[in-house]
ChimeraX commands (.cxc) that place a marker at each C-alpha (Angstrom):
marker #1 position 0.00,0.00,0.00 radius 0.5
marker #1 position 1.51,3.45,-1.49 radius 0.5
marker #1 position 1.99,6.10,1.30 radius 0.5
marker #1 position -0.66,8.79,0.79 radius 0.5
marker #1 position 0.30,12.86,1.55 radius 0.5
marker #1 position -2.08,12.74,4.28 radius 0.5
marker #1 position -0.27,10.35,6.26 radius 0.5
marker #1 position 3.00,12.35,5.69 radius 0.5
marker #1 position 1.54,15.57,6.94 radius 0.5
marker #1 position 0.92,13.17,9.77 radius 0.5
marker #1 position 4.29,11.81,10.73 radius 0.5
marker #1 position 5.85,14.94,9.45 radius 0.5
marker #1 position 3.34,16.92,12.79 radius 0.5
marker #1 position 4.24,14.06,15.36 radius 0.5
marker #1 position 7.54,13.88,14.29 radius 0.5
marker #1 position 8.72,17.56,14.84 radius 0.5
marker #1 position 9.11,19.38,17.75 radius 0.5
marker #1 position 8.04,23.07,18.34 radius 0.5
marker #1 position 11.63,24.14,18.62 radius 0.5
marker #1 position 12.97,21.60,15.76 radius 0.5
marker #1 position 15.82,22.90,13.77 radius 0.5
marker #1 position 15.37,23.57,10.01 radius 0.5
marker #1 position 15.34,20.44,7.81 radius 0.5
marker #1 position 15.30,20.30,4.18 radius 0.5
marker #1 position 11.19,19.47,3.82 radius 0.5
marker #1 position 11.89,16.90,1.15 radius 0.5
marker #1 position 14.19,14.79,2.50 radius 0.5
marker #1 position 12.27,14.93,5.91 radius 0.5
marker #1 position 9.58,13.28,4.47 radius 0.5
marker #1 position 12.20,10.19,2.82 radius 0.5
marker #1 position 13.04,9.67,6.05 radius 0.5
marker #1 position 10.05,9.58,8.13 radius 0.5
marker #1 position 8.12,7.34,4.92 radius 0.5
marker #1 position 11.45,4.49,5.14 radius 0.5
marker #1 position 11.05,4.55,8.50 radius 0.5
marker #1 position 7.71,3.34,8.00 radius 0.5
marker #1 position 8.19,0.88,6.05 radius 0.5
marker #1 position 7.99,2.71,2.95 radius 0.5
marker #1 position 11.07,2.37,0.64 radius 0.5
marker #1 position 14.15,-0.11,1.03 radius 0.5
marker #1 position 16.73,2.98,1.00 radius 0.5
marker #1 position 16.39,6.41,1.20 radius 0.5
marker #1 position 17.08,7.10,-2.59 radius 0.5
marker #1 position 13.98,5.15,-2.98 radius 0.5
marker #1 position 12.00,6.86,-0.40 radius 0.5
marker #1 position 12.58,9.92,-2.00 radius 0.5
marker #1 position 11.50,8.87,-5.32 radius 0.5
marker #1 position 8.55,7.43,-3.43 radius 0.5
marker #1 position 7.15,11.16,-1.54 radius 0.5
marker #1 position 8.84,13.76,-4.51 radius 0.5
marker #1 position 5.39,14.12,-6.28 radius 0.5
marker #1 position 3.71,14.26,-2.95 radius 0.5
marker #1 position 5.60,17.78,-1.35 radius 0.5
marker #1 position 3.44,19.95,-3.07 radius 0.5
marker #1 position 0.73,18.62,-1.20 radius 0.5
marker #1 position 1.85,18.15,1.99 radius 0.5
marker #1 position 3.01,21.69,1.83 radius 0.5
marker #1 position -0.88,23.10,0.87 radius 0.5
marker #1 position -1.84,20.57,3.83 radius 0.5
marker #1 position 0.65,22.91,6.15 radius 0.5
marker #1 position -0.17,25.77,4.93 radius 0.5
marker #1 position -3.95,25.16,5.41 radius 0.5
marker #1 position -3.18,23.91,8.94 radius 0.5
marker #1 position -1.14,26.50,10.12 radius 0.5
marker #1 position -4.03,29.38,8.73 radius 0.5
marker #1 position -6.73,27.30,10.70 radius 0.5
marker #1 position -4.68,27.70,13.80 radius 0.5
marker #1 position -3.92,31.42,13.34 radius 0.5
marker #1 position -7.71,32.13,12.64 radius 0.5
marker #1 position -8.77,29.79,15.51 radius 0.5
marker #1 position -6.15,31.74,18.33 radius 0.5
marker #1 position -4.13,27.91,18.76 radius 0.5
marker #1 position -0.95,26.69,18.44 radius 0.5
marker #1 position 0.94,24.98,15.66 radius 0.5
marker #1 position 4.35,23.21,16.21 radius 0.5
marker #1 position 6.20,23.38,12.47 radius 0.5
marker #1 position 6.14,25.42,10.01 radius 0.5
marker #1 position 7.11,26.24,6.43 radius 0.5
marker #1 position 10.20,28.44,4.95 radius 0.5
marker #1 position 12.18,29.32,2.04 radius 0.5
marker #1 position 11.69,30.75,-1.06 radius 0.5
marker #1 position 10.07,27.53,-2.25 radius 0.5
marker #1 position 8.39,26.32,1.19 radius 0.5
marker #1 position 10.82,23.66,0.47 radius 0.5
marker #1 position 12.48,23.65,4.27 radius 0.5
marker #1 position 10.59,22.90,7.70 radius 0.5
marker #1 position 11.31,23.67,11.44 radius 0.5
marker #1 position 9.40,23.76,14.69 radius 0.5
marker #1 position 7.04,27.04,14.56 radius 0.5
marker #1 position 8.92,28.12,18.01 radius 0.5
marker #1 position 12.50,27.45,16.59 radius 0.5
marker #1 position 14.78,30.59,17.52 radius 0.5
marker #1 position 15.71,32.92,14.21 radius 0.5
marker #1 position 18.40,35.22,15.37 radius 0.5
marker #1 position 16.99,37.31,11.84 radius 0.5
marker #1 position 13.01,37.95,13.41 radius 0.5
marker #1 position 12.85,40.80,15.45 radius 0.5
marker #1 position 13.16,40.55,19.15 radius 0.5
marker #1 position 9.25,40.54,19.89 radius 0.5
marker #1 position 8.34,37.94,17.47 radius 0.5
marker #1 position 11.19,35.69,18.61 radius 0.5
marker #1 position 9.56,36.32,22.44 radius 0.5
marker #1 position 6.08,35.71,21.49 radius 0.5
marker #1 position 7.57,32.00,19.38 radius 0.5
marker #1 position 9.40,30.76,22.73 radius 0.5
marker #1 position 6.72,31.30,24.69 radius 0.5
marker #1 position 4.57,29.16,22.42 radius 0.5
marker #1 position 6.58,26.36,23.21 radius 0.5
marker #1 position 5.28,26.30,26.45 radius 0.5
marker #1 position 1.89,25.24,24.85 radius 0.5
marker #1 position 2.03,21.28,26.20 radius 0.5
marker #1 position 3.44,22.06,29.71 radius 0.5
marker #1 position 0.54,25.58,30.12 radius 0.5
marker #1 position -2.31,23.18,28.75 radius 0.5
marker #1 position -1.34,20.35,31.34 radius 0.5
marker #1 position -1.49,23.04,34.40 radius 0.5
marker #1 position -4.72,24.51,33.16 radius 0.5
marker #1 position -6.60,20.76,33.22 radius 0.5
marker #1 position -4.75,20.35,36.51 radius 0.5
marker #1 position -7.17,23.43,37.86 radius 0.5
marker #1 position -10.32,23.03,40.43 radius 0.5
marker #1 position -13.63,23.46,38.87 radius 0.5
marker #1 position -13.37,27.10,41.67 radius 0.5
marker #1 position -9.92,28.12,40.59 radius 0.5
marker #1 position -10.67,27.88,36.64 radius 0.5
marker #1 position -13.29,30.59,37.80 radius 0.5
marker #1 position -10.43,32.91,39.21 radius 0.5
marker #1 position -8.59,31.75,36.03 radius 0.5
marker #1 position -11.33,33.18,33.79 radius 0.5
marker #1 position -11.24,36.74,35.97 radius 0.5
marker #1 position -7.82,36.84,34.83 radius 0.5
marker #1 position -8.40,36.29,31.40 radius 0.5
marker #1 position -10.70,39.25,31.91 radius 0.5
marker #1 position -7.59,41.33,33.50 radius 0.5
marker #1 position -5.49,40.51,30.28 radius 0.5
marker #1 position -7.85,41.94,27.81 radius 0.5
marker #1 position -7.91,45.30,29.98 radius 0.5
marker #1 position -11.13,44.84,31.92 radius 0.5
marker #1 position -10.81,47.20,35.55 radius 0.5
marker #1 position -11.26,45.17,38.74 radius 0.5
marker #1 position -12.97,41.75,36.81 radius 0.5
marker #1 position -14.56,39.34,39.93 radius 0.5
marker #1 position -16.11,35.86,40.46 radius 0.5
marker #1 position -19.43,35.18,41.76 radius 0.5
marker #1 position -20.34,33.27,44.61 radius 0.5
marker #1 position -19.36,29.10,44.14 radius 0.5
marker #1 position -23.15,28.61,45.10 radius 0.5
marker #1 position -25.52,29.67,43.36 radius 0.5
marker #1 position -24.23,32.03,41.10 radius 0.5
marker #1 position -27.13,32.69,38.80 radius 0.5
marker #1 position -25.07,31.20,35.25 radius 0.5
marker #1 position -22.78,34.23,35.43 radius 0.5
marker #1 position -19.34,33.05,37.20 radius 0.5
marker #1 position -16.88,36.10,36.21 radius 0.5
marker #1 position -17.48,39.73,34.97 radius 0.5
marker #1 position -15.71,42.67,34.23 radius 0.5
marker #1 position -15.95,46.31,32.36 radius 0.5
marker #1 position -13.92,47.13,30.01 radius 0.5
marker #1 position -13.43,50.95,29.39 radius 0.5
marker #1 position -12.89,51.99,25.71 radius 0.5
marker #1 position -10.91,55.18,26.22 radius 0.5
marker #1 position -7.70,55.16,24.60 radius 0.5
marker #1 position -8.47,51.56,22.88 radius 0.5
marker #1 position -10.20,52.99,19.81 radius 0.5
marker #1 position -7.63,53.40,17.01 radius 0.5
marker #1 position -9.07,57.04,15.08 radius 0.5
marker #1 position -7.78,60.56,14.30 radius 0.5
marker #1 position -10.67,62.34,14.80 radius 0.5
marker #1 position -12.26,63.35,18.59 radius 0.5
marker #1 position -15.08,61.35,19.81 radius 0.5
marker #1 position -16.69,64.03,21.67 radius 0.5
marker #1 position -15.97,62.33,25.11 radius 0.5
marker #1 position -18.21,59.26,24.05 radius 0.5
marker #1 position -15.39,57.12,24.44 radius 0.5
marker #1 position -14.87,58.29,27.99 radius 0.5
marker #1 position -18.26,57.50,28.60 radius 0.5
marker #1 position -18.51,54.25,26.37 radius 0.5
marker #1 position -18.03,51.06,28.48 radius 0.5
marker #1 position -18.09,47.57,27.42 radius 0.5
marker #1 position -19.15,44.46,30.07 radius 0.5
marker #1 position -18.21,40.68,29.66 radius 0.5
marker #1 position -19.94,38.72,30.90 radius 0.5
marker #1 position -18.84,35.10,30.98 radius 0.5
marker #1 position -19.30,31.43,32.40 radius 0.5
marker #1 position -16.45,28.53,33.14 radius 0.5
marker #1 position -16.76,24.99,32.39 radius 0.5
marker #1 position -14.16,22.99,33.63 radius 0.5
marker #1 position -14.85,19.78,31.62 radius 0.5
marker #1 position -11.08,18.96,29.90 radius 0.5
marker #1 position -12.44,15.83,28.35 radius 0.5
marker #1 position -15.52,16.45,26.72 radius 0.5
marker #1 position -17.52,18.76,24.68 radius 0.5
marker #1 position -19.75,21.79,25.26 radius 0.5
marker #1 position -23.30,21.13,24.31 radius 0.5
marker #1 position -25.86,23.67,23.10 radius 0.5
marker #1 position -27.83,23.91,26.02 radius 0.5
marker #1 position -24.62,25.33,28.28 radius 0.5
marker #1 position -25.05,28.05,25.32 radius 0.5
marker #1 position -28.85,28.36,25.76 radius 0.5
marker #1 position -28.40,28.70,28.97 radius 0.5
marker #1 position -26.11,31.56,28.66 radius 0.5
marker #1 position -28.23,33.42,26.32 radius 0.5
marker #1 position -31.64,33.21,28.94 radius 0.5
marker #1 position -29.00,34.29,31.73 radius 0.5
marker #1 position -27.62,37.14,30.06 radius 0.5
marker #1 position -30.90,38.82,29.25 radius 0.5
marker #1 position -32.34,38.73,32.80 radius 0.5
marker #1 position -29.66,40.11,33.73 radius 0.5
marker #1 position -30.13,42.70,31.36 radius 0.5
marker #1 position -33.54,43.15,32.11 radius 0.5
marker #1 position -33.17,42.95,35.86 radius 0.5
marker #1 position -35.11,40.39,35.48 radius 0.5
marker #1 position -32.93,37.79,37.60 radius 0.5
marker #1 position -34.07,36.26,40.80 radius 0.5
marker #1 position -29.48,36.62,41.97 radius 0.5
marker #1 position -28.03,39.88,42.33 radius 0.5
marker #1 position -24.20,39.59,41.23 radius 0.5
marker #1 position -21.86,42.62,43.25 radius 0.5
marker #1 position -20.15,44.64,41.17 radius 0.5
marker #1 position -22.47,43.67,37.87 radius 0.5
marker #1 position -24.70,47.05,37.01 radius 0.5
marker #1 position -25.51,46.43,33.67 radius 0.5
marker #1 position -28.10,48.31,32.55 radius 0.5
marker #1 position -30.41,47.95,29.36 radius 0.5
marker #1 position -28.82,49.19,26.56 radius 0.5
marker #1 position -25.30,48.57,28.16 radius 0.5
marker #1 position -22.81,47.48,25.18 radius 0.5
marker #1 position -21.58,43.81,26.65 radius 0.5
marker #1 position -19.72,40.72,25.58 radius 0.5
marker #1 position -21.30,37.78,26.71 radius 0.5
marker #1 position -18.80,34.84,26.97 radius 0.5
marker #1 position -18.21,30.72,27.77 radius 0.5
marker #1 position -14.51,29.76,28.45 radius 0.5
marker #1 position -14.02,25.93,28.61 radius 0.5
marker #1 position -11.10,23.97,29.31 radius 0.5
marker #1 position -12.71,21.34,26.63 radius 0.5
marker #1 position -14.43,21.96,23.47 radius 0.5
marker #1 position -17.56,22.51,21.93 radius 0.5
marker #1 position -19.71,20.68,19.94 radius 0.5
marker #1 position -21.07,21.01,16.68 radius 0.5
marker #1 position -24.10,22.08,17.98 radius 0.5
marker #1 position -22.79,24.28,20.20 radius 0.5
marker #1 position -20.23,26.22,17.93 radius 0.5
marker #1 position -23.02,26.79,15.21 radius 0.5
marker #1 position -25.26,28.18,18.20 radius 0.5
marker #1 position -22.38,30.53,19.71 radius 0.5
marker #1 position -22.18,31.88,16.26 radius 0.5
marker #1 position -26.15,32.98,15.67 radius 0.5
marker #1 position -26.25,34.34,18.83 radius 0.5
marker #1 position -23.34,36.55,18.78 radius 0.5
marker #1 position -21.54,34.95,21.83 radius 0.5
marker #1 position -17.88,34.54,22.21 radius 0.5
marker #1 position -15.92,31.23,23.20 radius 0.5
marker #1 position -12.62,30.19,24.24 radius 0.5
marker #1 position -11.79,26.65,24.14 radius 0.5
marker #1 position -8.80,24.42,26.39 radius 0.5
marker #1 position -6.29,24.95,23.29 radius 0.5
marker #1 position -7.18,28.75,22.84 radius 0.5
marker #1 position -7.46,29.74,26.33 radius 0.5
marker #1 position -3.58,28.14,26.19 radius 0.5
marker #1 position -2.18,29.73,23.46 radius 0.5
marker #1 position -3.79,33.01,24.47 radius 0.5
marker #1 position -2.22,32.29,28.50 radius 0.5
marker #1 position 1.47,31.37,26.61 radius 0.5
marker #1 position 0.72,34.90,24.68 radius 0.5
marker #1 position 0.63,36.95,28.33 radius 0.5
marker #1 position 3.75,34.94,29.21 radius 0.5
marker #1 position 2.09,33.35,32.07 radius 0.5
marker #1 position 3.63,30.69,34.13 radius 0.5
marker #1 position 7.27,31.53,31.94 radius 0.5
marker #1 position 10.16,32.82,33.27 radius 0.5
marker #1 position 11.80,34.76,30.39 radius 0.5
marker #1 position 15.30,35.29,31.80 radius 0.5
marker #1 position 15.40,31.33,32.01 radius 0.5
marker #1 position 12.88,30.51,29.30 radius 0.5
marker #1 position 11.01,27.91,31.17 radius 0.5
marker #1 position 8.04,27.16,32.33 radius 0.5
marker #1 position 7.11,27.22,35.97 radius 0.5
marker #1 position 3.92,25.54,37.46 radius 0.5
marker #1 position 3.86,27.37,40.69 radius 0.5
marker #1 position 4.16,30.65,38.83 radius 0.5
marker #1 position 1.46,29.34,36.40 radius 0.5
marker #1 position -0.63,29.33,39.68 radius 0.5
marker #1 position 0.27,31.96,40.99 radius 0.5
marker #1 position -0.37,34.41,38.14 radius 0.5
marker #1 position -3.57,33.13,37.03 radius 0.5
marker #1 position -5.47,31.71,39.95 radius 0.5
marker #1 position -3.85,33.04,43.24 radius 0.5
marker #1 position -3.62,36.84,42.32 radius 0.5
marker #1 position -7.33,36.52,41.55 radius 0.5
marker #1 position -8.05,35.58,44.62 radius 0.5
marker #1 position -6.81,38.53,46.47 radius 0.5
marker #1 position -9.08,40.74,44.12 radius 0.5
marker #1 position -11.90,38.51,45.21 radius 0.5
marker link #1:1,2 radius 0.2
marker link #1:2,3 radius 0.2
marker link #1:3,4 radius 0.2
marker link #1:4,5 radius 0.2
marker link #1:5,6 radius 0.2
marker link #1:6,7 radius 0.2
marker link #1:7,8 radius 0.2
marker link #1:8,9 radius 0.2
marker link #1:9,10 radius 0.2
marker link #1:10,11 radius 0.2
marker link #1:11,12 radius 0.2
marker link #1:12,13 radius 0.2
marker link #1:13,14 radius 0.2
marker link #1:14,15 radius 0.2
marker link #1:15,16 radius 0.2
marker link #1:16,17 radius 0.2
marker link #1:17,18 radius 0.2
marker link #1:18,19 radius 0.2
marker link #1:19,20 radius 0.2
marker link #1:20,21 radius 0.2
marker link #1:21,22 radius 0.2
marker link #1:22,23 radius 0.2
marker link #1:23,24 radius 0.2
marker link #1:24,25 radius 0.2
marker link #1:25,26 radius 0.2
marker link #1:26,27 radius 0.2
marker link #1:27,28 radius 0.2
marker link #1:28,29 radius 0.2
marker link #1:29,30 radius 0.2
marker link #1:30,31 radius 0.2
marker link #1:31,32 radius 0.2
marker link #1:32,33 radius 0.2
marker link #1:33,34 radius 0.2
marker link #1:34,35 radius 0.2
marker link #1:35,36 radius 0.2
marker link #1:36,37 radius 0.2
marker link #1:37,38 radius 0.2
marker link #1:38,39 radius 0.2
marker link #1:39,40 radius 0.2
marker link #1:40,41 radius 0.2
marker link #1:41,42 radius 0.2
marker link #1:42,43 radius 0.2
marker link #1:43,44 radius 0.2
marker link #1:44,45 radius 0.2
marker link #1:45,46 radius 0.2
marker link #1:46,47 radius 0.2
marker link #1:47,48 radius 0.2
marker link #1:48,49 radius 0.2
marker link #1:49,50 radius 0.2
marker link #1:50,51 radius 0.2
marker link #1:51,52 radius 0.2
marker link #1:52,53 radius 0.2
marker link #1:53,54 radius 0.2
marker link #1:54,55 radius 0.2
marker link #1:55,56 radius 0.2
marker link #1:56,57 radius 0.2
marker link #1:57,58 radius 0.2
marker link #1:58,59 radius 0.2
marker link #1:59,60 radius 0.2
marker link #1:60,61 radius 0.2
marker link #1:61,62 radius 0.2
marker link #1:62,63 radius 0.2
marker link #1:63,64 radius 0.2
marker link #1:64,65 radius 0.2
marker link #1:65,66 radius 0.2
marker link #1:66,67 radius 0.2
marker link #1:67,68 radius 0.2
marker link #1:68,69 radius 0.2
marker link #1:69,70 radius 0.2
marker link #1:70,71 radius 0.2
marker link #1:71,72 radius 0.2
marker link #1:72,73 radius 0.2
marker link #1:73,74 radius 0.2
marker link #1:74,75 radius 0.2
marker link #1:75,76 radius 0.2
marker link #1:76,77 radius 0.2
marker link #1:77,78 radius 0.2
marker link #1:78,79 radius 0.2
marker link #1:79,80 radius 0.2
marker link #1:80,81 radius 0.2
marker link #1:81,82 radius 0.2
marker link #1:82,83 radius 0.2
marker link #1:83,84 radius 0.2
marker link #1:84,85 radius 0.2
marker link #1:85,86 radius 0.2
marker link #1:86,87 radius 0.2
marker link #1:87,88 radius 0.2
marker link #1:88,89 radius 0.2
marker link #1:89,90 radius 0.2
marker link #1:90,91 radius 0.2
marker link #1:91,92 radius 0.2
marker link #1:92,93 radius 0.2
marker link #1:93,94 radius 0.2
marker link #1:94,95 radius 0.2
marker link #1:95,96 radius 0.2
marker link #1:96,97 radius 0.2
marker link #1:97,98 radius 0.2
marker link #1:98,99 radius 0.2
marker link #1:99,100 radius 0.2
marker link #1:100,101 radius 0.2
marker link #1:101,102 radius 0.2
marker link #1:102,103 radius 0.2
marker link #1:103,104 radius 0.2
marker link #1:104,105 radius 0.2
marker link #1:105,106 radius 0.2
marker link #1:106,107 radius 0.2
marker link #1:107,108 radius 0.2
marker link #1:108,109 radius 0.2
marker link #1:109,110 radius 0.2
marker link #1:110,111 radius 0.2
marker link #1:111,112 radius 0.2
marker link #1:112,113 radius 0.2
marker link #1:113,114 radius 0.2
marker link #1:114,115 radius 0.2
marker link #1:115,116 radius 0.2
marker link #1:116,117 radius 0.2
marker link #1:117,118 radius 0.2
marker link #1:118,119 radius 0.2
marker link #1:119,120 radius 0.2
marker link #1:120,121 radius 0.2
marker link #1:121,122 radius 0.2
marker link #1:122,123 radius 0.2
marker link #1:123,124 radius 0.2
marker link #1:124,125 radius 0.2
marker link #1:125,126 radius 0.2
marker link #1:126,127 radius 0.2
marker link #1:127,128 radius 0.2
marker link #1:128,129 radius 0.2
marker link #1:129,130 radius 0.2
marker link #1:130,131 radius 0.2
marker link #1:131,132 radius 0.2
marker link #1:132,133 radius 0.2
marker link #1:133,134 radius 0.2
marker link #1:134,135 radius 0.2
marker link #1:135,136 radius 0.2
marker link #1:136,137 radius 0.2
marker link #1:137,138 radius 0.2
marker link #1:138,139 radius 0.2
marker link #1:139,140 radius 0.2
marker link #1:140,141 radius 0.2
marker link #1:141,142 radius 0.2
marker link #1:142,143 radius 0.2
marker link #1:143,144 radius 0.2
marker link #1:144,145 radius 0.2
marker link #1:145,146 radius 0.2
marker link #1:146,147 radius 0.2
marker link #1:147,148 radius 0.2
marker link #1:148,149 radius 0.2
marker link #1:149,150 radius 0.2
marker link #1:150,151 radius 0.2
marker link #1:151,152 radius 0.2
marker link #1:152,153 radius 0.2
marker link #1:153,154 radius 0.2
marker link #1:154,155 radius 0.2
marker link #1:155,156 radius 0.2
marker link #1:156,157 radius 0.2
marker link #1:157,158 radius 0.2
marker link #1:158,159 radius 0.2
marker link #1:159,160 radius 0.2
marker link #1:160,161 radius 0.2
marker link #1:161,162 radius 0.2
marker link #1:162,163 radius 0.2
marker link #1:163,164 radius 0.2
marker link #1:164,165 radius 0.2
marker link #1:165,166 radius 0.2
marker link #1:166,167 radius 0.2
marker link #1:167,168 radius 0.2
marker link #1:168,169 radius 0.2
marker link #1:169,170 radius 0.2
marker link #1:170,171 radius 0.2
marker link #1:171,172 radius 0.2
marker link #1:172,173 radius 0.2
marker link #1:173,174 radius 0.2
marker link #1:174,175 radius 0.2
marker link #1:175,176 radius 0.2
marker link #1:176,177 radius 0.2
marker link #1:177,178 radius 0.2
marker link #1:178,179 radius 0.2
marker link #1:179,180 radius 0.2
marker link #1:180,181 radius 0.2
marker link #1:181,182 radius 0.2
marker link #1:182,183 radius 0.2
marker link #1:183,184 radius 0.2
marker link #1:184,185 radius 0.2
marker link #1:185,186 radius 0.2
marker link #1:186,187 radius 0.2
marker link #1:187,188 radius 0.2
marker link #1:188,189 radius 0.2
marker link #1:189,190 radius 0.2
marker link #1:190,191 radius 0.2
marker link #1:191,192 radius 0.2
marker link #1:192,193 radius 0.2
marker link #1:193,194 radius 0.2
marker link #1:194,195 radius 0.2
marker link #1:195,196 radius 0.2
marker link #1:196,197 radius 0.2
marker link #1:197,198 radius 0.2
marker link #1:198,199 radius 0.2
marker link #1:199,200 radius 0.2
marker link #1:200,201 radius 0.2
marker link #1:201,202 radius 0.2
marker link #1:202,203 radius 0.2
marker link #1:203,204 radius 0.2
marker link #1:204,205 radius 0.2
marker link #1:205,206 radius 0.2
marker link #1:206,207 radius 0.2
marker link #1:207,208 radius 0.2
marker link #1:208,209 radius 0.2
marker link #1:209,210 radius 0.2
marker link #1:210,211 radius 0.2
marker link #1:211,212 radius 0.2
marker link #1:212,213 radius 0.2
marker link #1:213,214 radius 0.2
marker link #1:214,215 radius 0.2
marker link #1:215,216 radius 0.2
marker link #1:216,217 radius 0.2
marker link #1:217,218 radius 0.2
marker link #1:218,219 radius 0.2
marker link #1:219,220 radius 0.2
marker link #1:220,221 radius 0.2
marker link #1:221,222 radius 0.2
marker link #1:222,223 radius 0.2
marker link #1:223,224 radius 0.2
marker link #1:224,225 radius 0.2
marker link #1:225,226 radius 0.2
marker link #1:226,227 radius 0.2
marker link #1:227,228 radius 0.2
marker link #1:228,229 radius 0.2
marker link #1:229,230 radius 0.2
marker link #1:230,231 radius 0.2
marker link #1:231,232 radius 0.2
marker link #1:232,233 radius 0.2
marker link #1:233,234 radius 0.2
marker link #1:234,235 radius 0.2
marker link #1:235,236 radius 0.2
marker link #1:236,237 radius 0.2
marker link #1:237,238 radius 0.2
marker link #1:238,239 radius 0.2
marker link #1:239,240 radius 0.2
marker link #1:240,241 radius 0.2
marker link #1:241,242 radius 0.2
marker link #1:242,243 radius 0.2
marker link #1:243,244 radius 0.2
marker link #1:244,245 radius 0.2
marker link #1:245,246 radius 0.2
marker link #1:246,247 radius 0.2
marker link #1:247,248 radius 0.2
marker link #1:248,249 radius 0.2
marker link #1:249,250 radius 0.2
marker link #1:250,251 radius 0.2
marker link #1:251,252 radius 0.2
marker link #1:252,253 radius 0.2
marker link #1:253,254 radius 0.2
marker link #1:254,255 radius 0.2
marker link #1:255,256 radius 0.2
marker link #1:256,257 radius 0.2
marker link #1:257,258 radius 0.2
marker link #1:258,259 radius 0.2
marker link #1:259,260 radius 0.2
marker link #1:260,261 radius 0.2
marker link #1:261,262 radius 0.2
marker link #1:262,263 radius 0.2
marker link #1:263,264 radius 0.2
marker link #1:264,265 radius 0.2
marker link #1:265,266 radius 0.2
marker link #1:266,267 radius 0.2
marker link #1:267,268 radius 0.2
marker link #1:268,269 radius 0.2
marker link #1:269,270 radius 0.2
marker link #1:270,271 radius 0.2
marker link #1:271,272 radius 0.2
marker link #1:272,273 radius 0.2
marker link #1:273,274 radius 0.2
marker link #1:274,275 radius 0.2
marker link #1:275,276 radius 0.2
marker link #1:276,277 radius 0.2
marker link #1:277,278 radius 0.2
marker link #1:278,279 radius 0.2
marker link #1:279,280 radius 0.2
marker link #1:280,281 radius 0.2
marker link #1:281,282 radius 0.2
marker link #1:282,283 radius 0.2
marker link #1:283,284 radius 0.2
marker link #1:284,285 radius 0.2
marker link #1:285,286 radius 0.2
marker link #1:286,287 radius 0.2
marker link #1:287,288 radius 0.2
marker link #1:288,289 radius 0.2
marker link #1:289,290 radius 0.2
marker link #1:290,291 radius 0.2
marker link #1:291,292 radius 0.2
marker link #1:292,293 radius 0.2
marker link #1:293,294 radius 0.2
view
C-alpha cells in the first residue's frame, strides 16, 4: 500500500518538535516514509514522496491558517523561497525581530501551560477566567459566589478610552462608552460543550439585562442598553451544535487549546530570563492573584 500525503503531513506533525531545527522538507519526508516501512533505501523513499511535497506543503499551509484564525498553536512550520524547508514554529531565528522571537518561545510552552490549566479546580478555573478578563484590559474583573451564582461566574468592564484606534475626537463618548463581559467557566477537559450550556447563557444574560434575575451579582450594574460581551470559556471543546449556536447568537468562546495559546501569549507561568516554564508561577499568576481581588 503506497503512502498517501495525508499520512506524511501526519508523521511529518508528530515527528517535529516546536523548537525543531530547520530540515530540508523533502528529505524529511524520505526519512520519516522508510522509517515506515515505505522504501528499502532512502534514494527510494525519495522517489517514493517527490510528487507528494506539493501537497503536503498546501496541507501545512492550510493547517497552520486554521490555527492562526482559531487563536491555537501549531508546532512546524514552512520556509524558504520555495516552502521547500521545515522547522518547529517556536524554533529561535536570530533574523526575526526581538518581539516575534519572544512571542515564538513562549509558544513552546503550549504542552506544559495546557497540562497546568486541566490540573485546575472546577473554583480556581473561575479565578482563572477573571484573569483572562484582567489581560484583555477589563478594571477590577470578579467571580461570583461558588453557590448559586445565577449562570454568570466572572465579569468585568472594560473601558474603551484610549483603545479605539481614530484621528478624529469622539466628543468624550469614548470616555463614557463602556463595554461588560460577561462570561461562564466549564471545567470539563475531556468532553464537549453542548448547546444547552449556550442556551443557557443566552436566557442568563438577558435577565440580567432586564433585571429580570431572581441573583443579584456585586459589582455587575448592567443596565439595558449597556454594550456587553457575553462569553463561555471551557477547558474542553464545543460541539457542533454548540459552535453553530455561539455563532447565531453573537456569543464569544474560548476553548482548552485557545485559552492556552492566548495564557502562553501573556507569558504566564514563563520565566523569560530562564525561558522555562514554571507551574507554581502558572498558579500563581492566574489563579492566586485573583483571589486577592476577590
Amino acid at each position: 500500500m503506497a503512502i498517501g500525503a495525508e499520512d506524511l503531513t501526519r508523521l511529518l506533525v508528530e515527528h517535529l518538535t516546536p523548537g525543531a531545527h530547520p530540515q530540508d522538507l523533502h528529505h524529511c519526508l524520505a526519512e520519516l516514509a522508510q522509517a515506515n516501512g515505505y522504501g528499502d533505501s532512502i534514494n527510494h523513499a525519495l522517489e517514493l514522496v517527490e510528487a507528494l511535497v506539493p501537497e503536503v506543503q498546501d496541507r501545512l499551509d492550510t493547517m497552520r491558517n486554521a490555527a492562526i484564525q482559531n487563536g491555537t498553536t501549531w508546532n512546524i512550520e514552512l520556509f524558504g523561497s520555495g516552502k521547500e524547508w521545515v522547522r518547529g514554529a517556536s524554533f529561535d531565528d536570530p533574523g526575526l525581530p526581538a518581539e516575534d522571537r519572544t512571542a515564538r518561545s513562549r509558544r513552546a510552552f503550549a504542552n506544559e501551560a495546557k497540562a497546568a490549566l486541566l490540573g485546575l479546580t472546577y473554583r480556581d478555573f473561575e479565578f482563572a477566567c477573571a484573569t483572562v478578563l484582567r489581560l484583555l484590559g477589563c478594571q477590577d474583573p470578579r467571580t461570583t459566589r461558588q453557590s448559586n451564582d445565577g449562570g454568570i461566574d466572572f465579569h468585568g468592564r472594560l473601558e474603551l478610552r484610549g483603545r479605539l484606534d481614530s484621528p478624529f475626537p469622539y466628543g468624550g463618548l469614548d470616555d463614557r462608552a463602556k463595554v461588560w463581559l460577561i462570561g461562564q467557566a466549564k471545567h470539563y477537559p475531556t468532553s464537549n460543550l453542548a448547546p444547552a450550556v449556550v442556551r443557557e447563557m443566552v436566557g442568563t444574560a438577558e435577565l440580567a439585562r432586564t433585571g429580570g434575575a431572581l441573583q443579584e451579582w456585586p459589582g455587575l450594574r448592567l443596565r439595558p442598553f449597556d454594550a456587553s460581551l457575553i462569553l463561555i470559556f471551557t477547558t474542553g471543546g464545543f460541539s457542533v451544535g454548540a459552535k453553530a449556536l455561539l455563532e447565531r447568537s453573537g456569543m464569544l468562546s474560548m476553548d482548552g487549546d485557545q485559552l492556552t495559546t492566548f495564557l502562553c501569549d501573556a507569558g504566564i507561568g514563563i520565566q523569560n530570563e530562564d525561558s522555562v516554564f514554571d507551574a507554581s508561577l502558572f498558579r500563581e499568576q492566574l489563579v492566586d492573584t485573583a483571589k486577592l481581588h476577590a
